[in-house]
N, CA, C and O atoms as a GROMACS GRO file, in nm:
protein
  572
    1UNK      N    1   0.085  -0.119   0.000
    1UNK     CA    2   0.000   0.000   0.000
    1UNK      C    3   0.089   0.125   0.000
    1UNK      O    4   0.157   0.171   0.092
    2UNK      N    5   0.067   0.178  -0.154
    2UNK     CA    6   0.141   0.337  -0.114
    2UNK      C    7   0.093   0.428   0.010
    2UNK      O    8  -0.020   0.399   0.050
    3UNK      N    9   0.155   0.524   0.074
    3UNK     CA   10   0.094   0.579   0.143
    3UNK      C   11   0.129   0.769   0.129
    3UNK      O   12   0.242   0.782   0.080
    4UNK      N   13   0.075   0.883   0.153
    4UNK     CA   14   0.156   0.980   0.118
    4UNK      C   15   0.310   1.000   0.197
    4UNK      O   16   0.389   1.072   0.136
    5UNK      N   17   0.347   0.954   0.302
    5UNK     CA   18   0.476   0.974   0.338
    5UNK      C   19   0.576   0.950   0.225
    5UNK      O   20   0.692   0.990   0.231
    6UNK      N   21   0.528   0.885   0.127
    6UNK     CA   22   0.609   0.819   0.000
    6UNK      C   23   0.630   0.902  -0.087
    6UNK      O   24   0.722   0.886  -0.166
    7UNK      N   25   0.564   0.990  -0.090
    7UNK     CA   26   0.598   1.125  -0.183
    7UNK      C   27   0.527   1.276  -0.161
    7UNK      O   28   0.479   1.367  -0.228
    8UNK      N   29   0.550   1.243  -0.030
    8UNK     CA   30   0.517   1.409   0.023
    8UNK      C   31   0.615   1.479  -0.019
    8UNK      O   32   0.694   1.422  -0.093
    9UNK      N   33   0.643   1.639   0.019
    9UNK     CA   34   0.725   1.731   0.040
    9UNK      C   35   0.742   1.694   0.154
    9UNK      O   36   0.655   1.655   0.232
   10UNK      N   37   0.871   1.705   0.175
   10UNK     CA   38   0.894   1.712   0.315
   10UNK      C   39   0.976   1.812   0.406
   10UNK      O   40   1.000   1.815   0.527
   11UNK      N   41   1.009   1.895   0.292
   11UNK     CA   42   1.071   2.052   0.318
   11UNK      C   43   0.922   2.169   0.386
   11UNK      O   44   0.838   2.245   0.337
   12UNK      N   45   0.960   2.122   0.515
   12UNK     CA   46   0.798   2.240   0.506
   12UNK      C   47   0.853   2.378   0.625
   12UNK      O   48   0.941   2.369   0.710
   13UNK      N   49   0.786   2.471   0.600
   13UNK     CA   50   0.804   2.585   0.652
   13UNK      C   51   0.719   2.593   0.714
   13UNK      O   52   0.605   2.559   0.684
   14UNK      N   53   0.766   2.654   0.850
   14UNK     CA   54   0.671   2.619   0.970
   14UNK      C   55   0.694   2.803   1.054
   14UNK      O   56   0.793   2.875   1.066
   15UNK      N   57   0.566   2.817   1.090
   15UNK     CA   58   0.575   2.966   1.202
   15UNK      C   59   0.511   2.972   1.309
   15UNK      O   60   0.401   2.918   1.324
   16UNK      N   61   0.581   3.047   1.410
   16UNK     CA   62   0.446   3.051   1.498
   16UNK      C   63   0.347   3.151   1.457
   16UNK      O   64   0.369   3.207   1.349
   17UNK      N   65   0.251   3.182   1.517
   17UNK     CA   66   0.140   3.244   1.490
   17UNK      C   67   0.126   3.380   1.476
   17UNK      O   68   0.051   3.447   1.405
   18UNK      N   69   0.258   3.429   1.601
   18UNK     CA   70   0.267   3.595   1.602
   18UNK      C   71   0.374   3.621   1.534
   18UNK      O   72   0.418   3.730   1.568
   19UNK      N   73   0.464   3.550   1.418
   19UNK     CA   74   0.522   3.616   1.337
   19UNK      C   75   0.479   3.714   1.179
   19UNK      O   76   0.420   3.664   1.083
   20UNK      N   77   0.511   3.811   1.183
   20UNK     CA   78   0.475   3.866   1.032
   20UNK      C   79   0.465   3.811   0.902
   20UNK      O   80   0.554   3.771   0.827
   21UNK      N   81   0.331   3.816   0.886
   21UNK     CA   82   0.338   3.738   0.726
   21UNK      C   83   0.432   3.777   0.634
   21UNK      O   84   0.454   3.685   0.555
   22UNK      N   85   0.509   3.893   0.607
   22UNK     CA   86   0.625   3.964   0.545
   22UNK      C   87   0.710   3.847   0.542
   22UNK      O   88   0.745   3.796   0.436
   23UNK      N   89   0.761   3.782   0.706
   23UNK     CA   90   0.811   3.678   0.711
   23UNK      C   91   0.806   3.611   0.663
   23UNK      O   92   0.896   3.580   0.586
   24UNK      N   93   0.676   3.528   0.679
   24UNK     CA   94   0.610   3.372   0.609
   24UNK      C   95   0.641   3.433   0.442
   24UNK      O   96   0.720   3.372   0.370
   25UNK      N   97   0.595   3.515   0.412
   25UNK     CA   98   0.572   3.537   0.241
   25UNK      C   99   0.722   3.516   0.176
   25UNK      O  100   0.743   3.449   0.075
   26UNK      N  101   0.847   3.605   0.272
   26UNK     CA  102   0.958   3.581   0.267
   26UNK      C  103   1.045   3.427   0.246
   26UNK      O  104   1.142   3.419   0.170
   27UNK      N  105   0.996   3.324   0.318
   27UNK     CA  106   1.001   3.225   0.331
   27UNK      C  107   0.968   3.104   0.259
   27UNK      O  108   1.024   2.994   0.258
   28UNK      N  109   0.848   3.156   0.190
   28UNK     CA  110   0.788   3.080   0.040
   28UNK      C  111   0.859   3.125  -0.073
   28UNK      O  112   0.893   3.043  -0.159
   29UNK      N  113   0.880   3.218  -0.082
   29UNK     CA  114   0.959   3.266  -0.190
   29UNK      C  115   1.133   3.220  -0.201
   29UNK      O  116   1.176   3.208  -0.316
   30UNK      N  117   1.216   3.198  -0.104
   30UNK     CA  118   1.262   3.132  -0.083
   30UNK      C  119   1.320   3.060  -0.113
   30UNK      O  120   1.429   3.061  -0.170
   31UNK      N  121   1.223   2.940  -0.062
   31UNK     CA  122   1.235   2.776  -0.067
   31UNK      C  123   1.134   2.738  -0.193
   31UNK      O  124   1.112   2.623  -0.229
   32UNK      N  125   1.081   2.851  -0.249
   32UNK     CA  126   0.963   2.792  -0.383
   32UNK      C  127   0.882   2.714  -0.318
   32UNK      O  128   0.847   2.606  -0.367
   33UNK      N  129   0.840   2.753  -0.200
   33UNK     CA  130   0.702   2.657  -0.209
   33UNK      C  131   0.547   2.693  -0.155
   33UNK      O  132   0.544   2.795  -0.087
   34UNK      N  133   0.468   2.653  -0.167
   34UNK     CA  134   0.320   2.741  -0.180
   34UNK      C  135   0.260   2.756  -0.054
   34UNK      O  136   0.168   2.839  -0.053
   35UNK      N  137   0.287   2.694   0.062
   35UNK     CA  138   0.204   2.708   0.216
   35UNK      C  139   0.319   2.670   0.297
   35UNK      O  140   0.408   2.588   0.276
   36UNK      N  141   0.291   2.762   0.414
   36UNK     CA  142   0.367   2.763   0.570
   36UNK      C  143   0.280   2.722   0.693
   36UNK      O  144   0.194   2.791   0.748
   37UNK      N  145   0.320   2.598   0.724
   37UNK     CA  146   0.186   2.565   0.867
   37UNK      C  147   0.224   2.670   0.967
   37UNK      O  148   0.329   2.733   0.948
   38UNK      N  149   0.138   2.699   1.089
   38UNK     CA  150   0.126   2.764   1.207
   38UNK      C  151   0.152   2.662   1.278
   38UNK      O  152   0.077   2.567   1.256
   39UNK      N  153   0.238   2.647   1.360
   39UNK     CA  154   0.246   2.555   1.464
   39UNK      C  155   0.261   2.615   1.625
   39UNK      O  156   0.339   2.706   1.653
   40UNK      N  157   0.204   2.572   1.689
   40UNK     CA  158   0.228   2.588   1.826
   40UNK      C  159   0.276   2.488   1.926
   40UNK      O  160   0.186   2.410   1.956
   41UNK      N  161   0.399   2.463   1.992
   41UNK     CA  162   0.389   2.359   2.054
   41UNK      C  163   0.474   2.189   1.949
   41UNK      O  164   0.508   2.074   1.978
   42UNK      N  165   0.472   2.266   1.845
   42UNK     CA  166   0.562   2.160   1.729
   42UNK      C  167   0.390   2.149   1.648
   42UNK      O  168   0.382   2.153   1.525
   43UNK      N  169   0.294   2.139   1.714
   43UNK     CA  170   0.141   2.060   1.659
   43UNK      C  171   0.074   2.196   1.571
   43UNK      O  172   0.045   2.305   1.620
   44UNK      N  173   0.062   2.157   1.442
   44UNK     CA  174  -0.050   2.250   1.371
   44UNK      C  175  -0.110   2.299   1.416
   44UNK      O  176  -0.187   2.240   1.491
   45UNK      N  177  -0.115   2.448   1.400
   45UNK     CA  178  -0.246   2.481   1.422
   45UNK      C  179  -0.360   2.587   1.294
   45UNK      O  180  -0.480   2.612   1.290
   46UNK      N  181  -0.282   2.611   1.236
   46UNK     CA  182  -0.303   2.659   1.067
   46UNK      C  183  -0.245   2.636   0.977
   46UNK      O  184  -0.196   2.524   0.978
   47UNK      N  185  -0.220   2.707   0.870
   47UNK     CA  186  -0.203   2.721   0.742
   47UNK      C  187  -0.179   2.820   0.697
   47UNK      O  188  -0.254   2.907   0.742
   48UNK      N  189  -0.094   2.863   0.612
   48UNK     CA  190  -0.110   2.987   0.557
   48UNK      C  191  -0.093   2.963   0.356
   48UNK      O  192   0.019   2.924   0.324
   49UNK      N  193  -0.167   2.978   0.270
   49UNK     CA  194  -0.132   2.924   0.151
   49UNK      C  195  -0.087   3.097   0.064
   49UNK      O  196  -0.125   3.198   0.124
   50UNK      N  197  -0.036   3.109  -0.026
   50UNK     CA  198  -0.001   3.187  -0.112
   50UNK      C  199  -0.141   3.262  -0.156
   50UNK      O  200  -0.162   3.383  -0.154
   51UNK      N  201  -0.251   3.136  -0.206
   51UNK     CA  202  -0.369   3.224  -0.206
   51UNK      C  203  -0.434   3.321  -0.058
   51UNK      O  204  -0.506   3.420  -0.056
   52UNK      N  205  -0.404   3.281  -0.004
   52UNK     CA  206  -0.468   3.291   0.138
   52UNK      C  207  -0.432   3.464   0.163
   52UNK      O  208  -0.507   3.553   0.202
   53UNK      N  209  -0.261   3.473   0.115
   53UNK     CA  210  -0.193   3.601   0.142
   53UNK      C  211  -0.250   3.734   0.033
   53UNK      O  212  -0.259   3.856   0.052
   54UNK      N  213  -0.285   3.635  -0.101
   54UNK     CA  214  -0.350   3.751  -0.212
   54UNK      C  215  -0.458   3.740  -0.132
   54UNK      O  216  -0.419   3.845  -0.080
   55UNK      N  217  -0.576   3.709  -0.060
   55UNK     CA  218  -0.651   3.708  -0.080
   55UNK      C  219  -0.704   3.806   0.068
   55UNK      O  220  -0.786   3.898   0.079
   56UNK      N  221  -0.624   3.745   0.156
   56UNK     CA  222  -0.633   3.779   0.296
   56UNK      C  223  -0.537   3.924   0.341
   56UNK      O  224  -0.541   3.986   0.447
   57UNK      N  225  -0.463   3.945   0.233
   57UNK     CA  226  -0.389   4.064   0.277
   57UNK      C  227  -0.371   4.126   0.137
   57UNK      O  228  -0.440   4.225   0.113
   58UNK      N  229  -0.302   4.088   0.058
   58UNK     CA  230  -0.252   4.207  -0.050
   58UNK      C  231  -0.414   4.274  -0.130
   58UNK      O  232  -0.424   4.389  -0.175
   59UNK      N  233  -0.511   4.181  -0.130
   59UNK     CA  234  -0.630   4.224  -0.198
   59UNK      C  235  -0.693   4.321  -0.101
   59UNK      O  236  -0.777   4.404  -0.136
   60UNK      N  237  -0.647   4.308   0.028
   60UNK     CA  238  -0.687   4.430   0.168
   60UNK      C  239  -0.644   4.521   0.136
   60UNK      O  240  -0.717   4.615   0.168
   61UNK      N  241  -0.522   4.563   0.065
   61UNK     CA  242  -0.416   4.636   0.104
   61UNK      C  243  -0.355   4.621   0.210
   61UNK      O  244  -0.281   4.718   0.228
   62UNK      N  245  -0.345   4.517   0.323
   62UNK     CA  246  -0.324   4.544   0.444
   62UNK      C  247  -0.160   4.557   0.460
   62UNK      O  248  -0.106   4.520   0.356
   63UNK      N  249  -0.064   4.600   0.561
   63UNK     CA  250   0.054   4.567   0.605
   63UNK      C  251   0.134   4.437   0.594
   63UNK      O  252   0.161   4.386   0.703
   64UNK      N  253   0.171   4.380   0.499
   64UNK     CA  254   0.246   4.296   0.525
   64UNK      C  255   0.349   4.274   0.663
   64UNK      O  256   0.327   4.181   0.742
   65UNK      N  257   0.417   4.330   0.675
   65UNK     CA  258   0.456   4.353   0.796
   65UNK      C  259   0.449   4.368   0.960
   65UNK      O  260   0.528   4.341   1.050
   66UNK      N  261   0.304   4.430   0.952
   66UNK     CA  262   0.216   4.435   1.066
   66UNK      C  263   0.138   4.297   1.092
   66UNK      O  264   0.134   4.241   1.201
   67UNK      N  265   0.079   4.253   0.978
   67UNK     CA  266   0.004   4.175   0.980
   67UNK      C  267   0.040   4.049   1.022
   67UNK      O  268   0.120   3.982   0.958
   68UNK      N  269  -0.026   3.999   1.151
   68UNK     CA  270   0.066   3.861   1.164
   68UNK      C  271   0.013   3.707   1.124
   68UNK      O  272  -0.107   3.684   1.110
   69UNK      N  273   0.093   3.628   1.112
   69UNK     CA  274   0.035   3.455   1.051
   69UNK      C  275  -0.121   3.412   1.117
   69UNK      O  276  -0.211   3.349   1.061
   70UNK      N  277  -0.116   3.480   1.280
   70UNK     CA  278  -0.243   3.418   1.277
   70UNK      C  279  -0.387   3.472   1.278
   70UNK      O  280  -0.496   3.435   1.321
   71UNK      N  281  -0.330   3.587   1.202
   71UNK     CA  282  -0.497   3.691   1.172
   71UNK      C  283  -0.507   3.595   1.044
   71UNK      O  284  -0.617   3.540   1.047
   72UNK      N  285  -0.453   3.566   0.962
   72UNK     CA  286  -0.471   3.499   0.780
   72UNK      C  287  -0.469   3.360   0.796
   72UNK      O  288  -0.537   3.298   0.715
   73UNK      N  289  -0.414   3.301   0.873
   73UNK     CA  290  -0.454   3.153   0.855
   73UNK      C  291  -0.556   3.082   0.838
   73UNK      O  292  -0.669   3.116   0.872
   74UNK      N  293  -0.527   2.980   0.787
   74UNK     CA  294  -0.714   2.910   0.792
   74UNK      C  295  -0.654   2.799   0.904
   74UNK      O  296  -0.549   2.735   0.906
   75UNK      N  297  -0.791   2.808   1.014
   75UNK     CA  298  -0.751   2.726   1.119
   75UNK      C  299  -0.883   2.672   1.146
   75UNK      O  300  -0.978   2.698   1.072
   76UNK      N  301  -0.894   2.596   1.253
   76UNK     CA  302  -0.799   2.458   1.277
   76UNK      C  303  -0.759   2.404   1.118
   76UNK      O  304  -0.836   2.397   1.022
   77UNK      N  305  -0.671   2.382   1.121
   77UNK     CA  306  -0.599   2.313   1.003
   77UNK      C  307  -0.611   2.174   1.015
   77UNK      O  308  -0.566   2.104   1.105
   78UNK      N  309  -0.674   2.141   0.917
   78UNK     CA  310  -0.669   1.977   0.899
   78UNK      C  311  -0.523   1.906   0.838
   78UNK      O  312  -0.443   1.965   0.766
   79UNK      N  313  -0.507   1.694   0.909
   79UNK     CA  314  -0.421   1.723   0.870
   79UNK      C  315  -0.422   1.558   0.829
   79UNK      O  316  -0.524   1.495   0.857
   80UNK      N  317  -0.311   1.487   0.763
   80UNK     CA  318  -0.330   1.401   0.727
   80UNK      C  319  -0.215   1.327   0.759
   80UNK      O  320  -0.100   1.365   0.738
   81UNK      N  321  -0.260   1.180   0.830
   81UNK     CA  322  -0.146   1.109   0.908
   81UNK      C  323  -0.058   1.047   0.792
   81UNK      O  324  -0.095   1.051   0.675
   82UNK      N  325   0.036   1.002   0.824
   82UNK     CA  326   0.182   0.961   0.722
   82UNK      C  327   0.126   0.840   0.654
   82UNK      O  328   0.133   0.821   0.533
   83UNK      N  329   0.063   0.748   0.750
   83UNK     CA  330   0.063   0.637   0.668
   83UNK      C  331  -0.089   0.636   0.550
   83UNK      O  332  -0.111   0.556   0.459
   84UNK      N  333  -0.150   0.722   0.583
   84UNK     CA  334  -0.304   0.743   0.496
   84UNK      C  335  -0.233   0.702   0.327
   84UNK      O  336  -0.130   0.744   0.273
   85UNK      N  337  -0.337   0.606   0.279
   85UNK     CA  338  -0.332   0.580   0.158
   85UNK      C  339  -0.312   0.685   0.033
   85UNK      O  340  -0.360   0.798   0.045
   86UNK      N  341  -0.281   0.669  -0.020
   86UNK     CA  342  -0.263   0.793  -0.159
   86UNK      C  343  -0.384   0.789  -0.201
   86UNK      O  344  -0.431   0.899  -0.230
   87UNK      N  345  -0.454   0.693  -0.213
   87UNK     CA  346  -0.559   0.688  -0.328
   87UNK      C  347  -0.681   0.748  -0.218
   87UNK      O  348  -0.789   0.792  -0.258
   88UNK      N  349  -0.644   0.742  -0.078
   88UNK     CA  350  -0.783   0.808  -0.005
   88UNK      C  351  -0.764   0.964   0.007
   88UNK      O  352  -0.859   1.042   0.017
   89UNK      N  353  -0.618   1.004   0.006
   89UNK     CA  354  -0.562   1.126   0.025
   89UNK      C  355  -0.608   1.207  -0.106
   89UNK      O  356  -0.654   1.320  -0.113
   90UNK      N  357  -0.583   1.117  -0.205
   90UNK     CA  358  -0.641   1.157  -0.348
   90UNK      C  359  -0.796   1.230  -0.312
   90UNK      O  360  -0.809   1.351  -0.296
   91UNK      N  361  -0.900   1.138  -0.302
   91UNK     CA  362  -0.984   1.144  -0.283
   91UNK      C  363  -1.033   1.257  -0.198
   91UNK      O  364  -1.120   1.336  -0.234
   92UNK      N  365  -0.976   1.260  -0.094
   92UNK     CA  366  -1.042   1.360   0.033
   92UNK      C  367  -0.967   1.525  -0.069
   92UNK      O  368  -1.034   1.626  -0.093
   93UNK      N  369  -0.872   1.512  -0.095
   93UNK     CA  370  -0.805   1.631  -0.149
   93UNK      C  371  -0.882   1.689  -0.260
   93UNK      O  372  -0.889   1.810  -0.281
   94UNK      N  373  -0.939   1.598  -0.330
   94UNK     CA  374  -1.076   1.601  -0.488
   94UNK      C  375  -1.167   1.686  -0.420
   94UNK      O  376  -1.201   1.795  -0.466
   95UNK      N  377  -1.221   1.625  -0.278
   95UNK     CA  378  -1.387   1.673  -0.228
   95UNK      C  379  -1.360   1.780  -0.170
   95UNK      O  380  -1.433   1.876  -0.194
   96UNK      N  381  -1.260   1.795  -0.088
   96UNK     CA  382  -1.251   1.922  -0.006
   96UNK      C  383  -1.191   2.014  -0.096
   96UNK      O  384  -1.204   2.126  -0.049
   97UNK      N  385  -1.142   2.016  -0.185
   97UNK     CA  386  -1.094   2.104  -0.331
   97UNK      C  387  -0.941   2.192  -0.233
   97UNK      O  388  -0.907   2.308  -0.209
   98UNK      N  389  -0.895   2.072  -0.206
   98UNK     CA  390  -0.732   2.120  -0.097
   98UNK      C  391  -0.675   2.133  -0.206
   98UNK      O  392  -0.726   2.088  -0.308
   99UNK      N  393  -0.565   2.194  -0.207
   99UNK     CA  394  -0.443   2.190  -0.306
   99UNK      C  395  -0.303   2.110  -0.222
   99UNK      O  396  -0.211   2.044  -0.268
  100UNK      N  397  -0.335   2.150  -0.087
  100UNK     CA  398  -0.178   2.118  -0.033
  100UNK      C  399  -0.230   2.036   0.117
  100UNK      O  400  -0.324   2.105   0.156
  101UNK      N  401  -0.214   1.944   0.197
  101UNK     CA  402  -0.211   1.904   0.234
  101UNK      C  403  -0.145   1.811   0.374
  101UNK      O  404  -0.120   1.690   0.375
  102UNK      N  405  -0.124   1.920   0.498
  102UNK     CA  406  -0.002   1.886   0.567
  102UNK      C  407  -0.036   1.692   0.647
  102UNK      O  408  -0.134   1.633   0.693
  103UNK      N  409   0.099   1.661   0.626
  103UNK     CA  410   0.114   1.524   0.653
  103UNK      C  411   0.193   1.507   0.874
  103UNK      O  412   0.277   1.582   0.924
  104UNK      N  413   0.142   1.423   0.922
  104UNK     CA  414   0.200   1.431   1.042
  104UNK      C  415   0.238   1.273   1.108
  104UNK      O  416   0.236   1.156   1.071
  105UNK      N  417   0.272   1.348   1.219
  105UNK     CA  418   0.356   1.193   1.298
  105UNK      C  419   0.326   1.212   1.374
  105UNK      O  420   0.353   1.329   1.403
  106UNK      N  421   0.239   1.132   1.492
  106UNK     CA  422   0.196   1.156   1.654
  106UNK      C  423   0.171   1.301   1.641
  106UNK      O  424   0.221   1.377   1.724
  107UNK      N  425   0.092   1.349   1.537
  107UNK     CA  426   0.042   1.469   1.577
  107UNK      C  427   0.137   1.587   1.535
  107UNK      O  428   0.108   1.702   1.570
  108UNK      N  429   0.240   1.563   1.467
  108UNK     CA  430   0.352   1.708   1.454
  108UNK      C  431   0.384   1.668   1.305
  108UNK      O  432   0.392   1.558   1.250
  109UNK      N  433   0.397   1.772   1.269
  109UNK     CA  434   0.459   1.787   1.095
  109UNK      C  435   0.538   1.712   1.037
  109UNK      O  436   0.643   1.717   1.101
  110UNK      N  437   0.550   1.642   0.947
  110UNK     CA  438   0.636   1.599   0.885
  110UNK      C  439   0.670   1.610   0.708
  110UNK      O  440   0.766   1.574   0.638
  111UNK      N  441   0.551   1.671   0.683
  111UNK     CA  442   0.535   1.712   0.541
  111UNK      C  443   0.430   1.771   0.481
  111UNK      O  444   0.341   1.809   0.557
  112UNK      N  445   0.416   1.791   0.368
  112UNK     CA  446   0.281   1.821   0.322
  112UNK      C  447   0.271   1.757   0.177
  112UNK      O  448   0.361   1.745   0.094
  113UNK      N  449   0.132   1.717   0.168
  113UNK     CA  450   0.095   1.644   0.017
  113UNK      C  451   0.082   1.756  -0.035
  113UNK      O  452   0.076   1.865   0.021
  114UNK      N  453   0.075   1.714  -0.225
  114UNK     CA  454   0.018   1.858  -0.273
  114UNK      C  455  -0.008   1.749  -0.414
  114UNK      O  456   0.036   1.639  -0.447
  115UNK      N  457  -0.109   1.858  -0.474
  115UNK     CA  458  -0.170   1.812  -0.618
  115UNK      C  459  -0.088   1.747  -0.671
  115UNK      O  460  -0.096   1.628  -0.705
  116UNK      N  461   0.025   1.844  -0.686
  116UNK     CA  462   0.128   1.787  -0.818
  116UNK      C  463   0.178   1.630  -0.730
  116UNK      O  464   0.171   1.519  -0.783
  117UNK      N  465   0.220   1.652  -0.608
  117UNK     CA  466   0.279   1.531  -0.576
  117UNK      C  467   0.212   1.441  -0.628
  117UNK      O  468   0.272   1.381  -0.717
  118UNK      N  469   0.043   1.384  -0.593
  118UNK     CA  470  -0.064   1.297  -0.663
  118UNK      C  471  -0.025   1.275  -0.816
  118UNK      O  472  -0.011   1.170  -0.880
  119UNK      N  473  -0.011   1.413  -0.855
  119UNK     CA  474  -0.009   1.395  -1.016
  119UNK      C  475   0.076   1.350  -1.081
  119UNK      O  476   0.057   1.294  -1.189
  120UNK      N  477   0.204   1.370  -1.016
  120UNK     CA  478   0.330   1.295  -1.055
  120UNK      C  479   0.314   1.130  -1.001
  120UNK      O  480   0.366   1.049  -1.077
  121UNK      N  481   0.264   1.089  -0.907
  121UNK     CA  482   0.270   0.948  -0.871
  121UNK      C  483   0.173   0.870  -0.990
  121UNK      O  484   0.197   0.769  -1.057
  122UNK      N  485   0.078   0.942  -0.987
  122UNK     CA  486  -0.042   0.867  -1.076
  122UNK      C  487   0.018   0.904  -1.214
  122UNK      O  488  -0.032   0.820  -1.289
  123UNK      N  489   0.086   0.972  -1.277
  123UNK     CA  490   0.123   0.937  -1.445
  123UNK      C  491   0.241   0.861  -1.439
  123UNK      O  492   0.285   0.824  -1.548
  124UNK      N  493   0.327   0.816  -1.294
  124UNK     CA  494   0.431   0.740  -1.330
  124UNK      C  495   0.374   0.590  -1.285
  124UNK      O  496   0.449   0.493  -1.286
  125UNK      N  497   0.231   0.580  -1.244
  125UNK     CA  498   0.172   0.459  -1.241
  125UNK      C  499   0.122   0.425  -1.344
  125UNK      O  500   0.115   0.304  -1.365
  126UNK      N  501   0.056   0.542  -1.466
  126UNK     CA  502   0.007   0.503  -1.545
  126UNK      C  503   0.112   0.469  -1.634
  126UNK      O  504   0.067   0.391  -1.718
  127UNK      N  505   0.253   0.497  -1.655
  127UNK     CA  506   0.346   0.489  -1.741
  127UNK      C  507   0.398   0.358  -1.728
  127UNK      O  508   0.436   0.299  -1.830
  128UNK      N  509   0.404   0.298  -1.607
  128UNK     CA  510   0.451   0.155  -1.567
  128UNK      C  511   0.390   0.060  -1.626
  128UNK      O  512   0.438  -0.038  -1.684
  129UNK      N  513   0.229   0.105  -1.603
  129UNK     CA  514   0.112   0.039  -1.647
  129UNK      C  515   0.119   0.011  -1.777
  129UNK      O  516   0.110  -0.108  -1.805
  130UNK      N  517   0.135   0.108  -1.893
  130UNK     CA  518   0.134   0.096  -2.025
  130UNK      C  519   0.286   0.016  -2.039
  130UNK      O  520   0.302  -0.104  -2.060
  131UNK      N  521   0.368   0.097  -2.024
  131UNK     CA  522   0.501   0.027  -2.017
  131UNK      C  523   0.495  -0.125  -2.047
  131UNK      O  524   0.551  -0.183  -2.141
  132UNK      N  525   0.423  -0.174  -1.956
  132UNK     CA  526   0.444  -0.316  -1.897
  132UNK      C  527   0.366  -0.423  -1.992
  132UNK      O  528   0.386  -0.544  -2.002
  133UNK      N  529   0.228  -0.307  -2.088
  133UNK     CA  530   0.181  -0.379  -2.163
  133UNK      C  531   0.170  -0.385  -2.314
  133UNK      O  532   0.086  -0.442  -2.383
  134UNK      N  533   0.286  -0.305  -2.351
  134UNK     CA  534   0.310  -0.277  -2.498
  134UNK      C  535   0.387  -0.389  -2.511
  134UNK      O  536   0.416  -0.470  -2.423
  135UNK      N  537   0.428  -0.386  -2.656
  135UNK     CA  538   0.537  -0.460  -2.731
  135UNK      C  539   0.665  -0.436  -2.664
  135UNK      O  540   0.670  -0.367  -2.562
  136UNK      N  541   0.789  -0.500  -2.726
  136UNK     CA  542   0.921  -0.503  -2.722
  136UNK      C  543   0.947  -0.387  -2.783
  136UNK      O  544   1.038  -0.309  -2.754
  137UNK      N  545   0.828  -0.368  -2.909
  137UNK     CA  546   0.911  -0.301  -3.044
  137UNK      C  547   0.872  -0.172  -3.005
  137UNK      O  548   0.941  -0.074  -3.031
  138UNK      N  549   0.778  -0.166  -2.950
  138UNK     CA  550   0.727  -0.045  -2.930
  138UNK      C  551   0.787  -0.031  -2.784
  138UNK      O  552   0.893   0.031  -2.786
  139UNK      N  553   0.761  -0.059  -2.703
  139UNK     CA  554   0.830  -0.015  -2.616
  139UNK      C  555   0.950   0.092  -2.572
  139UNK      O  556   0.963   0.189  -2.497
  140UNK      N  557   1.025   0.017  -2.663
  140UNK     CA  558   1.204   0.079  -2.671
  140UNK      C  559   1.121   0.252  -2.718
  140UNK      O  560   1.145   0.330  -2.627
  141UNK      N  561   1.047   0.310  -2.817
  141UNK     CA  562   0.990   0.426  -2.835
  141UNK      C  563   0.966   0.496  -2.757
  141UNK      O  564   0.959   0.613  -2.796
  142UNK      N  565   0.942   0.472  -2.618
  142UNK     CA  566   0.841   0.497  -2.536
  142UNK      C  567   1.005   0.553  -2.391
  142UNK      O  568   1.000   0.654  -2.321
  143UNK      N  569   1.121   0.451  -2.388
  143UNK     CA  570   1.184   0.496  -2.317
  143UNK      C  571   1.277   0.587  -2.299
  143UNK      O  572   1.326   0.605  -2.188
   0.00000   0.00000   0.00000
């Protein structure tokens, strides 16, 4: 059974709550990557996504600077344990229309899923898949 620990991100950027989103925004830009959890205590307690910052502050006009991680977060932050299946993670990520997805261990961070991760696992399943059932001749085309 795949599970997402298998191809999470596992580079994740983490803040506490009363730091400046200036910070967090600082921080995505960065490391290139699209959300910073809130943690308190090591344990989630938000989110902060790239949309969240257009949406929650620069479309305000508000202070970047002033403004801190846990006026914009979306909280309680849901979260998804390490060993959860891909194909259910798939699923819950479809209905709740998530893009990113933080992954945990006894309750504390260890990564986050995201679309593309799904999307890259599932076309290199489907590639195996075909792979495995073409020709010789055709095949060799294909690698």
């Amino acid at each position: 059974m795949e599970t997402v620990k298998n191809i999470m991100n596992k580079k994740v950027i983490h803040f506490d709550g009363n730091s400046p989103v200036y910070e967090v925004a600082k921080e995505l830009g960065k490391y290139d990557v699209g959300c910073a959890i809130i943690t308190r205590n090591k344990k989630p307690v938000g989110i902060i996504t790239e949309r969240d910052m257009v949406k929650r502050v620069i479309a305000k006009n508000l202070d970047l600077r002033k403004i801190k991680a846990k006026d914009v977060m979306t909280s309680p932050v849901e979260t998804l344990d390490q060993d959860t299946n891909i194909y259910y993670a798939s699923k819950v990520m479809k209905d709740k229309k998530y893009q990113r997805y933080p992954v945990t261990r006894n309750e504390k961070i260890i990564g986050v899923i995201t679309q593309t991760n799904l999307i890259d696992y599932f076309t290199e399943q489907r590639k195996k898949f075909v792979l495995k059932h073409l020709s010789k001749r055709l095949r060799k085309h294909y690698l």
